[in-house]
N, C-alpha and C positions, 0 to 999 in steps of 0.2 A: 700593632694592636688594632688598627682599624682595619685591614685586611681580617682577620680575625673574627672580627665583628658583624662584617661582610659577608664574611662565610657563613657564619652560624645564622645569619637572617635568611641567607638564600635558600641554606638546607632545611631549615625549618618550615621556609611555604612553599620549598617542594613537598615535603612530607605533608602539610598540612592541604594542600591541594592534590594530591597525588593519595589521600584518602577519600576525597571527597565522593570517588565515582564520575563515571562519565554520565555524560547526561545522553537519554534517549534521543533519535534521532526523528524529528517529526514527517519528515518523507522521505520512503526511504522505496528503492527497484530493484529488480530483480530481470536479468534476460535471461531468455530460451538459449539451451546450447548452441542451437542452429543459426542463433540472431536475427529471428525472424520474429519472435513477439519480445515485447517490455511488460511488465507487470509493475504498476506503482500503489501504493499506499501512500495517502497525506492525511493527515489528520490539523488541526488549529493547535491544538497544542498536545504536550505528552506527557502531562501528569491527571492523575486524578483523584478522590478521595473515593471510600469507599463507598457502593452506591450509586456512584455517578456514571452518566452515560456521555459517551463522544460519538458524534459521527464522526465518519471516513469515510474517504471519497477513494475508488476505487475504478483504474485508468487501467484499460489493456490498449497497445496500440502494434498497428502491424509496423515492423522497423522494414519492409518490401516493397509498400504500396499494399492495393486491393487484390485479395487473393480471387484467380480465378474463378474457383466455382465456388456458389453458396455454402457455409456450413454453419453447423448451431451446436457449440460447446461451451462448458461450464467453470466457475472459479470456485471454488469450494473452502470456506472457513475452517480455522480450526481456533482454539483462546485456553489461556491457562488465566487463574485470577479472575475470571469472569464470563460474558458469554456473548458472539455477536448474534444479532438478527440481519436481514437475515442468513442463514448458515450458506446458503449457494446464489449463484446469482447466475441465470441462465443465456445467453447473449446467441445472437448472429450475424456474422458475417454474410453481407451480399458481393457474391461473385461477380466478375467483370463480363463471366460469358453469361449469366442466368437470366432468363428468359423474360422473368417478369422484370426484372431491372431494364434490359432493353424495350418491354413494351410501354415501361414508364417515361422511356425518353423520346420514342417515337420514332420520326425519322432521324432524330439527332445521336444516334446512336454510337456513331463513328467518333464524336466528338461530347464524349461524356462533359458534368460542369464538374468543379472544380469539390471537392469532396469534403463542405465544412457542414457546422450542425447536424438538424436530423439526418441526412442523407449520408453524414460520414460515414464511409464503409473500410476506413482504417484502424478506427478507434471507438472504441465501446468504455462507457465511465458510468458509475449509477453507487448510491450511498450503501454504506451499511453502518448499525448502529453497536457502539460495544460499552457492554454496560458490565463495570468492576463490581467485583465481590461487593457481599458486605464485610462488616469488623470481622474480625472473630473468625474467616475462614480459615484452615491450614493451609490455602493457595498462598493467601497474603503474607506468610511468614517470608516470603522469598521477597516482599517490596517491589514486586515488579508484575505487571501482568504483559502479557504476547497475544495478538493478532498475527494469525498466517494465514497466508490466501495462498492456493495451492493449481496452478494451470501447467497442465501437461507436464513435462520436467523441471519447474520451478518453483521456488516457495520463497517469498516477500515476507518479511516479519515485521511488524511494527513492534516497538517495545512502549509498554505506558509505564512510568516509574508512581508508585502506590504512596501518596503521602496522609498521615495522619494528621487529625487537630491537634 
């Protein structure tokens, strides 16, 4: 009898948890096929009410070190349920051989410093803002909105799970 008991309590809050839904994940990455970039989204939390706005903090980092030669490419949004600001975010990488980097170190050139803050030339981070639906759109019927940030062969999605009053 108490086996019995046992049972039907267990299967019950698996069933009743195992409705519940998972809950979205507040940071979430993505790598390049190659393993040569990371892309992350973080956000403080993953829900929101209709209306509301979140920032997210938006991290590309080179997993190589400093790439050679300078270059200047882009991260491009995309959102369902709502809308971010802003839609692209334009970055660059400073090369290890580029010229004005060396003439910023002078004679020290052979011995670059150590590559944190402004000068990091691994890592590029900078906000955007995503702001959910109002009530009443046909996005919202799904209870969920998505942020994707989209760099060369990757895409990072955040999920915001859509709660009502």
């Amino acid at each position: 009898m108490m086996k019995t008991v046992l049972l039907t309590t267990v299967l019950a809050l698996s069933l009743t948890l195992g409705g519940c839904g998972e809950e979205p994940e507040r940071i979430v990455s993505a790598e390049t096929t190659d393993g040569r970039w990371e892309l992350t989204l973080e956000a403080r939390k993953n829900l929101l009410r209709p209306g509301e706005k979140l920032a997210v903090r938006v991290t590309l980092e080179s997993l190589v070190g400093q790439p050679t030669e300078t270059f200047r490419d882009t991260i491009d949004f995309l959102s369902n349920a709502g809308s971010v600001t802003p839609a692209r975010l334009v970055f660059t990488f400073i090369g290890s051989q580029d010229t004005t980097y060396r003439r910023w170190l002078g004679d020290r050139w052979r011995n670059p410093p150590p590559y944190t803050g402004e000068g990091n030339t691994t890592l590029f981070g900078d906000w955007v803002t995503y702001t959910m639906a109002g009530k009443g759109t046909q996005a919202n019927e799904s209870r969920q909105g998505e942020i994707s940030a989209l760099f060369r062969d990757l895409e990072a999605v955040l999920k915001i799970r859509i709660i009502e009053d």
